[in-house]
N, C-alpha and C positions, 0 to 999 in steps of 0.2 A: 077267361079264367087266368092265362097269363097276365093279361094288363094287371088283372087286378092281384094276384100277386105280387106282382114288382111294385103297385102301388103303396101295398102292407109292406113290404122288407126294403126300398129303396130308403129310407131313413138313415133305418139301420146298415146298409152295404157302404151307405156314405160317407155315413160317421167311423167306418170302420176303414174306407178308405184313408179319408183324411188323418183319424192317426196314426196312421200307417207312411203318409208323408211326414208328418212331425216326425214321429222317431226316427226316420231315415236322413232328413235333415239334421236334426240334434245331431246325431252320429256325425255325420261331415260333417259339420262343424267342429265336433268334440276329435274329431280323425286331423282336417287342416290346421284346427291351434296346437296339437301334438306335432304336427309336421314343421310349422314354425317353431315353436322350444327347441327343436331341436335344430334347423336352420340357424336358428338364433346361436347358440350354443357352440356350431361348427365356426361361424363367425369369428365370433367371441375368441376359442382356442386357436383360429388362425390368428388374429390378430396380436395374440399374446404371442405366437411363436414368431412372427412377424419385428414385434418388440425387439426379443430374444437375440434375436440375428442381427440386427442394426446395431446394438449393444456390443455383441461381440465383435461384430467388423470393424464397429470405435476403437474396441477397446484394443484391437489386429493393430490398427493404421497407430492407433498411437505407442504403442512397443514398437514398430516399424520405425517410424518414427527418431523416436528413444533412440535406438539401434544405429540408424543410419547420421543421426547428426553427430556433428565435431566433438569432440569432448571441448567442455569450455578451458581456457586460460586459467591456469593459478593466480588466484590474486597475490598483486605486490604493492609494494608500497610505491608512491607518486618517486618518479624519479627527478622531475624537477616541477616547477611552479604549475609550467604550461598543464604535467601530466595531469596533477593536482585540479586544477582547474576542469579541464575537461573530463574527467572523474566526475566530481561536481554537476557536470550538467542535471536537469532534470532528463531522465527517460523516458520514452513512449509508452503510453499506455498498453497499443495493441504491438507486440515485435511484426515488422513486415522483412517481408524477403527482398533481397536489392543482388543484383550482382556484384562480386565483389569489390569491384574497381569503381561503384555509383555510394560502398558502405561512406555515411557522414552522420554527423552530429547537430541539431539546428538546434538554434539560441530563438529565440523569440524574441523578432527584431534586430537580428544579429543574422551577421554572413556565417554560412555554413563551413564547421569546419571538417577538413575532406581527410580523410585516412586513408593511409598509405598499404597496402600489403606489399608482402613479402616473405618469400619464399627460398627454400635450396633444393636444388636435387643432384645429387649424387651417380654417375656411373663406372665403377668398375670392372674390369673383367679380369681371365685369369684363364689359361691355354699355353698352346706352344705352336709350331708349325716344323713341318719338312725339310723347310729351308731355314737359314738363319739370321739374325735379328737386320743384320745390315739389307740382306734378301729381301726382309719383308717390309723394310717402309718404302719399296716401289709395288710390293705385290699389295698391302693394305694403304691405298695411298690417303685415307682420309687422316686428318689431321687427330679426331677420337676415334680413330679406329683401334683395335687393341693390335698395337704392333710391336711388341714385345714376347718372348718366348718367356715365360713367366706372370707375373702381376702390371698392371697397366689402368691409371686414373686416367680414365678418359674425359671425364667434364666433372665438375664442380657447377652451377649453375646457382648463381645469386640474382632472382628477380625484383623486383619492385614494379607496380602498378599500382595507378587511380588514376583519380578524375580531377585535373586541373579546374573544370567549372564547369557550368553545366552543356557546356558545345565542345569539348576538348577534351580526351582523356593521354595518357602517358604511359609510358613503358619504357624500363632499363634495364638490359642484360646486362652480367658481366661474370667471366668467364674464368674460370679457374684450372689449371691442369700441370703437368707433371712431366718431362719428354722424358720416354721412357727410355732412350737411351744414355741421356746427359743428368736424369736425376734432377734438373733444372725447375726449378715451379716458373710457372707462366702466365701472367694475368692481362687477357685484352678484354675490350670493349666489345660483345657481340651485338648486342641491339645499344640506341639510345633513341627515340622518336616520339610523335605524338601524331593523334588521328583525331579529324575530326567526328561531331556526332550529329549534326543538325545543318550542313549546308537541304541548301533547297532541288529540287528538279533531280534528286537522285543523287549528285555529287558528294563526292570525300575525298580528304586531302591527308595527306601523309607524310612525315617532313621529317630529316631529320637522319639519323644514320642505321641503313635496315638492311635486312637479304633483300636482294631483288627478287622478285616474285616471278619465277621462270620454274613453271610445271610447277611439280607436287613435293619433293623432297627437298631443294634449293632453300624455300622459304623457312624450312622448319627447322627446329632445335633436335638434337641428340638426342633427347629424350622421347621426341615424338616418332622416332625411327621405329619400323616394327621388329627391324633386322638390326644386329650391333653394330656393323660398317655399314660407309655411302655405299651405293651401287659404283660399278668402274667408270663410267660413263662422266659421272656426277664429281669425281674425283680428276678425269681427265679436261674437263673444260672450265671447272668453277672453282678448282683448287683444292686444296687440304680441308679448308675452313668455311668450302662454302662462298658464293659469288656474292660481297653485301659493301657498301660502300656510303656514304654523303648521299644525300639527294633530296628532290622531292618526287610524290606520286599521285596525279589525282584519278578516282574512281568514278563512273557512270554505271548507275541501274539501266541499262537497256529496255527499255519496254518491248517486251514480245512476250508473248504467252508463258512461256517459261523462264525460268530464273538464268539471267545473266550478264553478268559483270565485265566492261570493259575498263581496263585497266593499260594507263600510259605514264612514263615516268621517265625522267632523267637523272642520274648519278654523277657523280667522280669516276673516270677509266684508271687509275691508278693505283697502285698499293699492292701489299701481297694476298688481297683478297680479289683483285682482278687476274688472275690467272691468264686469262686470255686474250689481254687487253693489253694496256698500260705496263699493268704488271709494277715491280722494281726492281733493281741490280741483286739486291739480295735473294729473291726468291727465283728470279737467272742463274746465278751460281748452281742453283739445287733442283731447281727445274724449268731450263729454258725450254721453250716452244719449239721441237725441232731440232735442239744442239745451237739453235742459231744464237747470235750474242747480241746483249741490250742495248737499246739505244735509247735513250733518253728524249724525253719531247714532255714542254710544258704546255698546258691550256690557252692557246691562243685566240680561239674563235667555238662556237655552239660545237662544230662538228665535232671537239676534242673533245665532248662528253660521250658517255652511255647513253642506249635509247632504250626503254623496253616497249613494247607492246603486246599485250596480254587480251585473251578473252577465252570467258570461265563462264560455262555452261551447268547446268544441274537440271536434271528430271526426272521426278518423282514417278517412276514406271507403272508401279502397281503399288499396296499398301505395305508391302514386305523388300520391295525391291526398287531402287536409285541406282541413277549412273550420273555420274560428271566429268566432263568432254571439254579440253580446254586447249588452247593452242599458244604459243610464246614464240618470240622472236625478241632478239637482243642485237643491237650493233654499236663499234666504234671503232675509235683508232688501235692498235697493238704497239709491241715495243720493237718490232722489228725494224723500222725505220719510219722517216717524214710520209709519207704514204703509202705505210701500214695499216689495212684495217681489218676487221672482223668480224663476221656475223654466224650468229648462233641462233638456231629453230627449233622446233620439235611439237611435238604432239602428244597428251597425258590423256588417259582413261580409266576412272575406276569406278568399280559397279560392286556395289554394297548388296547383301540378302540377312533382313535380320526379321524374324518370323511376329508375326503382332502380340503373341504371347511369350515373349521373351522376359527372360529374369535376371535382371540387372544387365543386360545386350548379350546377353547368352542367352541359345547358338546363336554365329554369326558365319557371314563367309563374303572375304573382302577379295577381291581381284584387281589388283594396281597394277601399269603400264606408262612405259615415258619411250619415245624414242627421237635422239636429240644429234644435230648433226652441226658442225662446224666448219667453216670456211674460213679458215688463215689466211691471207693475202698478204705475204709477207714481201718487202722493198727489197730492193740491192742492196747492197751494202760492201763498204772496200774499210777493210781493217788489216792489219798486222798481228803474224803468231809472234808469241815471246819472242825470239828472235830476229823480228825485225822485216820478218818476207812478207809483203804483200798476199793477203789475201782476197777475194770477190765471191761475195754469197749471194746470187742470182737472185733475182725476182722471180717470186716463183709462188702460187697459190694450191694450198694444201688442205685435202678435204680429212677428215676425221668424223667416224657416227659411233655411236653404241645405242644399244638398248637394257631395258630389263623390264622381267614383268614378274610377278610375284605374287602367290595366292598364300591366303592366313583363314585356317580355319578354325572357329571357337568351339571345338565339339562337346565342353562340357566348365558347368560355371568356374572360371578361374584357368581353365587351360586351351590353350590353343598352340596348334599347328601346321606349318606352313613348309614351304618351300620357294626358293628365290632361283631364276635361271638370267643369266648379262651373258651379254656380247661387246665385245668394241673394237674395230680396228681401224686404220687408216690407210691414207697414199699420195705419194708422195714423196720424195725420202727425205727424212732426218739429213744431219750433215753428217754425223756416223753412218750410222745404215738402221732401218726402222723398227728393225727385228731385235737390235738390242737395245731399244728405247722403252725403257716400261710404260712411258703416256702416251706411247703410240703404237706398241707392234698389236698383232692378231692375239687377242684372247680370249676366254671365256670360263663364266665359274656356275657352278650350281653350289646352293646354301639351302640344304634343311635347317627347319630351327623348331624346338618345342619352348612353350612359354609357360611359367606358370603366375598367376596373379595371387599373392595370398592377399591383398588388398586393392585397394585400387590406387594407391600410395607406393607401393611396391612390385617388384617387378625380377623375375630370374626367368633367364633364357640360357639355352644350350644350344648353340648351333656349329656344323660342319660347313667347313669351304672345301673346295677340290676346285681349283684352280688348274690351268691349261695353258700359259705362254709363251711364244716364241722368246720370249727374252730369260727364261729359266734356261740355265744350266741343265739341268736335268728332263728342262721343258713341264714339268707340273709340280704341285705343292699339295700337301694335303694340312688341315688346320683344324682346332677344334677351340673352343673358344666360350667360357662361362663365364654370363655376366651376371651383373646385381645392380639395381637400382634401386633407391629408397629417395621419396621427396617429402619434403614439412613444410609447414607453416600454409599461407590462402595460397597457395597454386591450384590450377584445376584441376580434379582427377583425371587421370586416362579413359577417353571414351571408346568403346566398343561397337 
C-alpha cells in the first residue's frame, strides 16, 4: 500500500521538489548580482576618492613648490652685445635641475656657455664686554670675531663659482671687513682655487690658493660658523684668519666599506696666514710665538713647504643618526730660526641626529669636537735689545693643546640652541712669562647661544662668553654679543 502510494504522489513530490530548487537558486543568484552592484559601487567610490587625493597631493607638492623656489630675476635690458646674444639663445623645452656651479647655456653645435654665480653675505654683530676694546683683541682672538665693545663688520663675503669645463670647476673668495678699532676697510683674497671633477681611481685635485683642510672649523668660512667667534684653540695655532695659503691638494676615495677620504697636500709656510709656521715680521710684531723674534728664511728645498695629511671618515649609523671621525696632522718649518719647525695634530668628531620625518632639518641635534695640539720646536737664536746687549734665546720645544666641543640643538622650525665649552693651555715658557701671553697662558670659556632662522638666507644669534684667564687682569671677562647675517644671490642655503 506504501509502494503504491509513493508511486501515485512521487510525480507530484518531485516536481515540487525541483521548483523548490529553482526558486532557491534564482534567489542566490538575484542575492550574489546584488552583492556585486554593490562591490562594484564600493570600487568605483574608492577609486574616485583615490583620484581625489592624488589631485590634491599635486596640487600640495606644486604650491610647495611655488613657495620654496627663488623668486626669478627682474628682467633688464642686455647690457652689452654678449648679454644680448645669450638672451637670445633658444631655451629648453623641459627646465632640468643642475647644481649651481654645472648652470650653462648650449648653442647647437656650439661650445657651452658656462655661468657664473655669485653671491654676498654679510655678518655683523653688536655687544660689548667686561673688559675693554684693546683687552679684547687678545680675549677674541679671531680676526671676524666681534672685538669691539659696540658695532663690529665682521666679513662682507663676495663669492663667485662655476664650472670652467666639464672636468674642472672654480671658486673665488674675497673678503671685505672694517678693523674695528682703526675704522680701516680691508680687502684680502680668502679663497682663489679650482677642483677637479672627473680624474679616475677616485682621485681629486685641488690647486690653487685655499684653507688647509685641518679638522672641521679651519676649512670653513664665517658664515658657516655655528657660534660667532673661532673656538680659542682655532685662533691660537692657525691665526686671526684661519690657516690657508698657495698650494696644491690631491684627494683619494679609499675603498672600505664605508665612506672615506684621504687627503694629502702641500702649501706655502709663509704669510700672516701661517701663524705657526713661516709666519711674517708683521704678524711678529702683534703676535709672535712665545714673545720669541722673527727670523726670516726663504724656500730653499721641499722641507721649507707645509705638509698636510688628512683622513675623513663618515658612517651612516642608523636612518636618523651619522657620525664623522677624521684625524689631521700638519708640519713645517717656523720663523723661530734655520731649524725651526712645527707640527700640528688633532682629532675631529661630529655625530649629527635628524629624525626621518623632519621638516625642512627640523629637529636636529649636532654634537662637534676637535682637540688639537702643537709642538713648536723653536732654534737658538743670538740677537741684540735696543741697546745693543747681546741677547740668546735657547732652543727650546714648546707644547700647546686646546680643545672645544660644542652641542646645537634645533628644537623647533627656525630656532636652535646650543652651547660651546674650550680649553687651551700650554708649557713652556714664553720669554715674558706664559701667564701673560693671551696665545698661551691657561684658559677657558663656555658660550650659550640661541639662534633664530627667519629664512634660510638669514641668520640672528645671541650668545654669552664667560671667559677665565690667567692673563686678565681681573682674571675673567663676561660678553654678550648679537649678530645678524643676511646672504643673496646663488650661494647655498644653510643646511641643518
Amino acid at each position: 500500500m506504501l509502494s503504491g502510494m509513493l508511486r501515485r504522489h512521487f510525480p507530484g513530490v518531485l516536481c515540487v521538489t525541483v521548483a523548490q530548487l529553482m526558486v532557491g537558486t534564482l534567489a542566490l543568484a538575484q542575492h550574489s548580482q546584488a552583492e556585486v552592484e554593490v562591490l562594484k559601487k564600493q570600487f568605483e567610490e574608492l577609486q574616485r576618492r583615490d583620484g581625489e587625493t592624488k589631485r590634491q597631493l599635486n596640487e600640495l607638492q606644486r604650491r610647495l613648490d611655488a613657495l620654496q623656489a627663488p623668486p626669478a630675476p627682474p628682467a633688464k635690458a642686455p647690457a652689452d652685445a654678449l648679454d644680448k646674444a645669450v638672451q637670445d639663445l633658444p631655451q629648453p623645452q623641459t627646465p632640468t635641475r643642475l647644481a649651481p656651479a654645472q648652470l650653462a647655456v648650449q648653442r647647437p653645435g656650439k661650445p657651452a656657455v658656462r655661468l657664473i654665480d655669485i653671491s654676498v653675505d654679510v655678518l655683523a654683530a653688536a655687544g660689548g664686554s667686561t673688559v675693554g676694546d684693546e683687552a679684547l683683541q687678545g680675549l677674541q682672538g679671531g680676526g671676524h670675531d666681534p672685538r669691539k665693545n659696540g658695532f663690529t663688520l665682521q666679513n662682507v663675503e663676495l663669492s663667485f663659482a662655476g664650472a670652467v669645463d666639464p672636468y674642472v670647476t672654480g671658486e673665488t673668495h674675497v673678503v671685505l671687513f672694517v678693523d674695528p678699532l682703526s675704522g680701516e676697510t680691508t680687502v684680502e683674497l680668502e679663497e682663489a682655487f679650482l677642483t677637479t671633477q672627473s680624474l679616475p681611481f677616485g682621485l681629486q685635485v685641488k690647486a690653487g690658493f685655499f684653507f688647509t683642510e685641518f679638522g672641521l672649523i679651519n676649512p670653513t668660512h664665517p658664515h658657516a660658523w655655528d657660534w660667532l667667534d673661532l673656538p680659542i684653540v682655532n685662533t691660537r695655532f692657525f691665526g686671526p684668519d684661519g690657516m690657508r695659503q698657495a698650494g696644491a691638494r690631491l684627494g683619494w676615495l679609499v675603498p672600505v666599506p664605508w665612506a672615506a677620504e684621504l687627503l694629502v697636500g702641500a702649501q706655502n709656510a709663509n704669510g700672516e696666514t701661517m701663524a705657526s709656521f713661516l709666519a711674517n715680521e708683521e704678524f711678529f710684531e702683534e703676535r709672535a710665538v712665545a714673545g720669541r723674534p722673527f727670523v726670516s728664511r726663504s724656500v730653499k728645498r721641499a722641507s721649507d713647504l707645509l705638509y698636510l695629511v688628512r683622513l675623513d671618515n663618515f658612517f651612516p649609523l642608523s636612518p636618523t643618526l651619522s657620525a664623522r671621525l677624521g684625524g689631521s696632522a700638519v708640519f713645517g718649518p717656523n720663523a723661530s730660526g734655520p731649524d725651526g719647525r712645527t707640527t700640528i695634530y688633532g682629532g675631529d668628531l661630529k655625530v649629527r641626529w635628524r629624525p626621518t620625518n623632519h621638516f625642512r632639518g627640523w629637529p636636529f641635534v649636532v654634537w662637534q669636537s676637535e682637540l688639537i695640539q702643537r709642538d713648536y720646536r723653536a732654534d737658538q737664536v743670538e740677537t741684540t735689545d735696543i741697546e745693543g746687549n747681546p741677547l740668546i734665546f735657547p732652543r727650546k720645544t714648546l707644547h700647546d693643546w686646546g680643545l672645544y666641543t660644542q652641542l646645537l640643538y634645533g628644537f623647533h622650525y627656525g630656532w636652535a640652541t646650543g652651547v660651546r665649552f674650550e680649553y687651551a693651555r700650554g708649557s713652556g715658557a714664553s720669554v715674558q712669562s706664559r701667564d701673560h701671553d693671551p696665545f698661551r697662558d691657561t684658559r677657558y670659556r663656555i658660550s650659550p647661544i640661541l639662534a633664530w632662522h627667519p629664512s634660510e638666507f638669514m641668520r640672528v644669534r645671541l650668545q654669552y662668553n664667560y671667559d677665565r684667564a690667567d692673563h686678565l687682569r681681573q682674571g675673567h671677562a663676561h660678553s654678550v654679543w648679537l649678530g645678524l647675517e643676511f646672504l643673496y644671490g646663488a650661494h647655498p642655503a644653510h643646511k641643518f
